[in-house]
OpenMM code with the backbone's topology and positions (N, CA, C; nanometers):
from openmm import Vec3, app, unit

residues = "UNK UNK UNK UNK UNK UNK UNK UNK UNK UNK UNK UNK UNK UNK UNK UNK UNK UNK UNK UNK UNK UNK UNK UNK UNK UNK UNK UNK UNK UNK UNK UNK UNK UNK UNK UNK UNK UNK UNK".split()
positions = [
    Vec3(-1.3782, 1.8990, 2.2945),
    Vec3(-1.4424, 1.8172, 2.1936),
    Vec3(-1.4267, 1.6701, 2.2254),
    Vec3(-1.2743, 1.6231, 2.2524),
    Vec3(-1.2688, 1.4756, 2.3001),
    Vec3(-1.2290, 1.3856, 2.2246),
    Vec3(-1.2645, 1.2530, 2.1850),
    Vec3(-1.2285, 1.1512, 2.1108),
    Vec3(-1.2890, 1.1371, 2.0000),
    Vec3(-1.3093, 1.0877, 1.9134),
    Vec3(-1.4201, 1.0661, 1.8168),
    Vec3(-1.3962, 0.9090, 1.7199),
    Vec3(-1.2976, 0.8592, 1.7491),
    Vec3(-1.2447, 0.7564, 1.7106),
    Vec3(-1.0829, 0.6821, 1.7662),
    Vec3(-1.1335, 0.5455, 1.7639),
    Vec3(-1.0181, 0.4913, 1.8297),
    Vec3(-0.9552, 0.3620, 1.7207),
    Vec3(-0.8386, 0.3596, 1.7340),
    Vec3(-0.7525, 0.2747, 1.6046),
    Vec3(-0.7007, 0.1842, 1.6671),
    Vec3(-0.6906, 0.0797, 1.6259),
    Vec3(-0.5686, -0.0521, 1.6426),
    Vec3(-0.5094, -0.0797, 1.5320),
    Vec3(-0.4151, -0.1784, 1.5915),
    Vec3(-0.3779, -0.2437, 1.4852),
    Vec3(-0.3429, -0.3729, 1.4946),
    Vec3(-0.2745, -0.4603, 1.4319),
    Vec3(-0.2491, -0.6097, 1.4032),
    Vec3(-0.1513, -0.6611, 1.2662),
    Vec3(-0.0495, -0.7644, 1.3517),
    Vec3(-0.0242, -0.8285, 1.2078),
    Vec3(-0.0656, -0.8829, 1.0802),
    Vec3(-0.0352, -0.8332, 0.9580),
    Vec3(-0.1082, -0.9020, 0.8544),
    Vec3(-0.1533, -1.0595, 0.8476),
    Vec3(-0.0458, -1.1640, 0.9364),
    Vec3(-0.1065, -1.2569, 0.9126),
    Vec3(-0.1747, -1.3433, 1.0479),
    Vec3(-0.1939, -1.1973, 1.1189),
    Vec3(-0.2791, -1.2125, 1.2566),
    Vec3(-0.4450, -1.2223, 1.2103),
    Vec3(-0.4842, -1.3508, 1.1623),
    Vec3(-0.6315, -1.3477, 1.1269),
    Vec3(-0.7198, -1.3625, 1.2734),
    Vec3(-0.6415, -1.4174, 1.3787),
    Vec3(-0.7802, -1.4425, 1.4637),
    Vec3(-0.7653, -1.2742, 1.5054),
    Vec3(-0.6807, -1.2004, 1.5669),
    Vec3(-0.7076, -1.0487, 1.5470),
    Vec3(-0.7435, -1.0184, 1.4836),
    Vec3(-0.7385, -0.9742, 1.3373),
    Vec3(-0.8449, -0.9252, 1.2080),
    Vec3(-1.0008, -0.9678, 1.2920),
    Vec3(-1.0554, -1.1073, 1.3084),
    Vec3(-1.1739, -1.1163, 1.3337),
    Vec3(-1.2174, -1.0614, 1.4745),
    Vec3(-1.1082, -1.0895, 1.6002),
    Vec3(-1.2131, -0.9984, 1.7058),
    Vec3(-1.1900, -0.8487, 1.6645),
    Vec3(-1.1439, -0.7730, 1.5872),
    Vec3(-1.1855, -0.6449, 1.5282),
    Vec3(-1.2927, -0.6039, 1.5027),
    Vec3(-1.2989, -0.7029, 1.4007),
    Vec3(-1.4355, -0.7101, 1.3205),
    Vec3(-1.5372, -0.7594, 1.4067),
    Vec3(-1.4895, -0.8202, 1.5104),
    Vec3(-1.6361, -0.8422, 1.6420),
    Vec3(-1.7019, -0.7366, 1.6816),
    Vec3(-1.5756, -0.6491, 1.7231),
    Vec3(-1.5594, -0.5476, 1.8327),
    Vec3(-1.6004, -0.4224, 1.7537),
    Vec3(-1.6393, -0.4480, 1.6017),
    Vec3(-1.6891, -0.3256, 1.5135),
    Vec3(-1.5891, -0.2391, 1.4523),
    Vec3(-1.4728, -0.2914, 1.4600),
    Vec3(-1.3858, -0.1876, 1.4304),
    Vec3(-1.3856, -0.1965, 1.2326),
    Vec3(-1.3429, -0.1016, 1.1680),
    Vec3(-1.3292, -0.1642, 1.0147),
    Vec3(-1.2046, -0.1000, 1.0008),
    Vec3(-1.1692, -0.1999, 0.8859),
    Vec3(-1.0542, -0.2181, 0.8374),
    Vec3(-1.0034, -0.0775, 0.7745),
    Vec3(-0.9048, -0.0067, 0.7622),
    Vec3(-0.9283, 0.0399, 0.7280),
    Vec3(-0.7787, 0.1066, 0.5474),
    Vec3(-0.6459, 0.0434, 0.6068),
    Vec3(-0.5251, 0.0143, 0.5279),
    Vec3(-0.4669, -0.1125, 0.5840),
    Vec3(-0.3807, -0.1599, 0.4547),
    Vec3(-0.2683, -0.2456, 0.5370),
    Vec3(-0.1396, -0.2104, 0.4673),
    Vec3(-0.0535, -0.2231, 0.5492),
    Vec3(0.0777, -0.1936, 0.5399),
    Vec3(0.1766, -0.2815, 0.5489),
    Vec3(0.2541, -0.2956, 0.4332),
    Vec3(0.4275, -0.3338, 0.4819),
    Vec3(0.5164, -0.2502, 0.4780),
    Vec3(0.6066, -0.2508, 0.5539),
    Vec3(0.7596, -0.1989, 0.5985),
    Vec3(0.8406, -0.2731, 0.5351),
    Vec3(0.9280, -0.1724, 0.5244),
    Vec3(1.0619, -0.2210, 0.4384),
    Vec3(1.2007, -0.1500, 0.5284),
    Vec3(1.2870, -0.2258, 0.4982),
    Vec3(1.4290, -0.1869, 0.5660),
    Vec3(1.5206, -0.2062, 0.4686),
    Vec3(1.6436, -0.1091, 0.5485),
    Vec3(1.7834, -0.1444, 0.4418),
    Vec3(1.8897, -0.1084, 0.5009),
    Vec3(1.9699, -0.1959, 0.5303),
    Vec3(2.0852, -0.2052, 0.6149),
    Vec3(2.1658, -0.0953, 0.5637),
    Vec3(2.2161, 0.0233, 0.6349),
    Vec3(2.2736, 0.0950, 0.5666),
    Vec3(2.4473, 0.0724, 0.6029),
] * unit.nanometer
topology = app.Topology()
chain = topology.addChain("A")
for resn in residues:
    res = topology.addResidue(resn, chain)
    for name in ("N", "CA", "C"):
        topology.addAtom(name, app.Element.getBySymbol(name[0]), res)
């Protein structure tokens, strides 16, 4: 069958990435933060 879709990703406050995404056709599709805790 093969591929059918391909993902990236980028920092949230990586805007010039966000836009060549959006050049390159990709859409947005979640955003995420991480959390930690020193155990």
């Amino acid at each position: 069958l093969g591929c059918v879709e391909f993902g990236s990703d980028a920092l949230l406050e990586n805007s010039a990435s966000h836009a060549l995404h959006t050049a390159l056709g990709f859409e947005e599709t979640q955003r995420v933060v991480f959390f930690r805790k020193p155990l």
